[in-house]
N, C-alpha and C positions, 0 to 999 in steps of 0.2 A: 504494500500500500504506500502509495506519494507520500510523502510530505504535507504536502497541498489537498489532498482527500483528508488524511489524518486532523490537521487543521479543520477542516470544515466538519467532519462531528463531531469534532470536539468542539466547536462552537453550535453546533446545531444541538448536542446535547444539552447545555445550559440555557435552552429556548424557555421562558417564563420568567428565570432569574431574576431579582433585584436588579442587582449590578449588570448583567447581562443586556436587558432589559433596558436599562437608562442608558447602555452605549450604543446599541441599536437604533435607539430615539437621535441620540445628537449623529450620529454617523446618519441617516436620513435624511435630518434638518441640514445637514452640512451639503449633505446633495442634491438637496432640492435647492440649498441658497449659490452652490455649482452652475446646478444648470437653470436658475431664475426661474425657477416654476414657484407659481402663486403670488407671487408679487406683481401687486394689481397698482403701485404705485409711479404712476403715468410720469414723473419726477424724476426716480428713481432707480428706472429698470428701463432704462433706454429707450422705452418707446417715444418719449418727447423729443429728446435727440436725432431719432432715425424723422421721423414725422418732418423738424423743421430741415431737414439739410435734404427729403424726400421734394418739399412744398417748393423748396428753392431752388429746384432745378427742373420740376416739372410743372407741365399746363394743362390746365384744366380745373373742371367744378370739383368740389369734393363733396362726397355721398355718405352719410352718416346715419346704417343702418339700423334699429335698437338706441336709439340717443339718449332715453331714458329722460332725466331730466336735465342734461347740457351737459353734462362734466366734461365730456369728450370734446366735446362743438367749441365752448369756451377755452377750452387749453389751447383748440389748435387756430383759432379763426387769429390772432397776431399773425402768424405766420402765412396769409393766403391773400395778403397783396392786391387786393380789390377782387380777388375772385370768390363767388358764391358757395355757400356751402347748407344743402339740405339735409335738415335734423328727421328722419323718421320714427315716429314712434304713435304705436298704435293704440293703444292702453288710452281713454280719454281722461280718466284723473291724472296718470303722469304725464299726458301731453298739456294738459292746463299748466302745469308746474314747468315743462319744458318753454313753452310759452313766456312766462315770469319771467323766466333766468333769461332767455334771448332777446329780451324785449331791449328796442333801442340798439340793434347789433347789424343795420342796414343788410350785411352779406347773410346773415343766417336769416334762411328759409324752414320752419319748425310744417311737417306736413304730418298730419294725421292721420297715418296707414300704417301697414306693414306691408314687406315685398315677399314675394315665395315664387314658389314654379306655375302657380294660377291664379286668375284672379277668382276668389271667393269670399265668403264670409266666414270666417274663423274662429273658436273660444280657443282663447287663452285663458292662461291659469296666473292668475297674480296677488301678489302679498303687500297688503297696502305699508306692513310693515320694513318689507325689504323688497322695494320693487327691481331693482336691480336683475330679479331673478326671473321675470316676470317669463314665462315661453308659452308655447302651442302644447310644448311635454310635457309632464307631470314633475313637479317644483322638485329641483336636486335636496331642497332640503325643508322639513315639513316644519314650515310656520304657521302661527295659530293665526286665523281669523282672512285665512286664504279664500276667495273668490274668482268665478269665471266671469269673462266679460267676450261678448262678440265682438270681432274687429275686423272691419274692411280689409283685405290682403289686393294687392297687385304684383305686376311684373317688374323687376326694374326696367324691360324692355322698355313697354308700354308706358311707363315715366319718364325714361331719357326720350323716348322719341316725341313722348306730348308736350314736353319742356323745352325743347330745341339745344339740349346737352351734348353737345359737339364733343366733348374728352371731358374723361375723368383724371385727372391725378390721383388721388388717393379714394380707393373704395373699403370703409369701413364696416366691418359686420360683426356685430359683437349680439346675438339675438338667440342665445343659449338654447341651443343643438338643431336650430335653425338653419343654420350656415350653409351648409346643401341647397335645401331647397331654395334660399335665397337666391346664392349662386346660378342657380338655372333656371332662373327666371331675366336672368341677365347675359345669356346665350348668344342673342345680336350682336351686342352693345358687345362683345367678347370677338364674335365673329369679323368684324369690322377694326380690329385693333384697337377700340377707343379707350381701353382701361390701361393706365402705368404701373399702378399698385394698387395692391389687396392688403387690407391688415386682417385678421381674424383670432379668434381664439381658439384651441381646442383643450376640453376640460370635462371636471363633472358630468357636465350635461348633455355630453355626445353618448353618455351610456344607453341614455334612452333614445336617444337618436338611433343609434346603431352606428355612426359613422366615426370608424379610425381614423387615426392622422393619415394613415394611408391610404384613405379613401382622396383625401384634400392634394397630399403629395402627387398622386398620380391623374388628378382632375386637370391640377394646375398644370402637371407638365404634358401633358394630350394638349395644351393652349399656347406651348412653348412661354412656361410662367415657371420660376422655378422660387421655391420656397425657401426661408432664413426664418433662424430663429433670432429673436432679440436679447440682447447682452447689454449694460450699460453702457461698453462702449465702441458696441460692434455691433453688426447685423451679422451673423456666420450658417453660411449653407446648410442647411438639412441633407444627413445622410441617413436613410431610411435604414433603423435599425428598429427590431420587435420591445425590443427594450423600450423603447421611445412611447411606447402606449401607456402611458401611464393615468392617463384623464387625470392629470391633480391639476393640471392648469398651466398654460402657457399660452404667450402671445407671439404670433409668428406676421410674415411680411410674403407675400407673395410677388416679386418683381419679372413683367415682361422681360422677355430676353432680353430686349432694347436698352434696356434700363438697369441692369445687373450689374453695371462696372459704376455707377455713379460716384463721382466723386465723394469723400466723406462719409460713407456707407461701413 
C-alpha cells in the first residue's frame, strides 16, 4: 500500500473527529476563499474591476437580467459613458423598489418583465424577506412567509428587436437557475454577433435547474464565446474539470472570441 493511500485512511478514518473535523472546515473555507466561490461582494471579488475595464473598451447597451432592486444597475451605470442600460425584473413589489433606487439615473431603463425561451405568463416563487432569491424554481432556501406571484416572461429576442438595440456590451443574468432558458430566448441577438459579454452565475440554484456549468461551458463555446472565471485580479479561462460542479456559487464572464485578449482583463 502507497504512502498516499495509507494517508488517506488514515484520515478518512478520523471522519467525525473534533479536531479532524475543524481542519476539514478551514481547509474548505480556504478553498472556497482559492477559488472565490460565494463571495457575492461586487467590491471585492473582481467583478467590478472586470465590468469597468469590460465597459471601457466595449459598445453597446447593457442588459440587466434579475436587477432585483439596482444593486447591480447602480455599481455599474458610472462606468457606461452615456450608454443605456435596462434593469429587468419581474416580481412587481421589487420592481416598485427597483424603480426608487433608479429614479433620477436618465441611462437606466427599470422594465417590468422577465426574459426566458417564451413568451408566457409565469409564477414565480418569492420571499419578500430575501428577495434576492426570488426564481420560477423552488426557493434554494426555505424562508418563512414565501409567496407566488404571476409574471409576464418574454424573449430577449423580441426586446432587442422592439427596442432598436443595435449591441450589447455586457449581458447580465443573475435570475437563479434561470440562466438557460434566459439565454435562448436570446438566440438572434446571439446569431447576428450582437452580444460582447455575458456575466452569469452558477450556484445553488442550478440544482433545481438541472443545469451544470457544463451545460453553460459548452452552450457558450457552440457560439464561439469562451468562458473565465472571476479573480480579484484577473479574469482566468475555464478549464472544464468535474470537480468544478460544485453549485456553492460563482461568478463567471462569458467573452466572444473577438473580445478575449482585451486589454486589462
Amino acid at each position: 500500500m502507497s504512502l498516499k493511500t495509507r494517508t488517506r485512511s488514515m484520515i478518512a478514518s478520523r471522519h467525525g473527529g473534533f479536531l479532524a473535523s475543524r481542519i476539514a472546515r478551514l481547509c474548505e473555507q480556504y478553498l472556497n476563499a482559492y477559488n472565490n466561490i460565494a463571495n457575492w461582494d461586487i467590491a471585492t471579488n473582481g467583478e467590478l474591476r472586470a465590468l469597468r475595464t469590460l465597459l471601457a473598451q466595449l459598445g453597446g447597451d447593457v442588459i440587466d437580467v434579475g436587477a432585483n432592486e439596482g444593486q447591480w444597475a447602480r455599481e455599474v451605470i458610472p462606468f457606461l459613458n452615456g450608454r443605456r442600460i435596462f434593469s429587468f425584473e419581474p416580481i412587481p413589489a421589487i420592481f416598485a423598489q427597483l424603480q426608487r433606487n433608479l429614479a433620477g439615473l436618465p441611462q437606466a431603463i427599470p422594465v417590468n418583465l422577465g426574459l426566458g425561451s417564451r413568451a408566457q405568463e409565469l409564477e414565480f416563487n418569492f420571499s419578500p424577506a430575501v428577495s434576492t432569491i426570488s426564481s420560477a424554481y423552488p426557493l434554494i432556501y426555505d424562508e418563512p412567509g414565501g409567496e407566488t406571484v404571476k409574471c409576464r416572461v418574454v424573449t430577449g429576442d423580441e426586446f432587442v428587436e422592439g427596442n432598436d438595440i443595435e449591441r450589447i456590451s455586457v449581458l447580465k443574468i443573475d435570475v437563479e437557475g434561470m440562466e438557460a432558458d434566459c439565454l435562448a430566448g436570446f438566440e438572434r441577438t446571439f446569431a447576428r454577433g450582437a452580444v460582447a459579454a455575458v456575466q452569469f452565475e452558477h450556484g445553488p440554484s442550478h440544482v433545481h435547474s438541472g443545469h451544470t456549468l457544463k451545460h453553460f461551458i459548452d452552450w457558450f463555446g457552440q457560439r464561439d464565446f469562451r468562458v473565465f472565471a472571476v479573480f480579484p485580479n484577473a479574469l482566468r479561462p475555464v478549464e472544464y474539470d468535474l470537480h468544478r460542479e460544485t453549485y456553492a456559487g460563482q461568478n463567471f464572464f462569458a467573452l466572444h472570441g473577438d473580445h478575449g485578449g482585451l486589454a486589462g482583463l
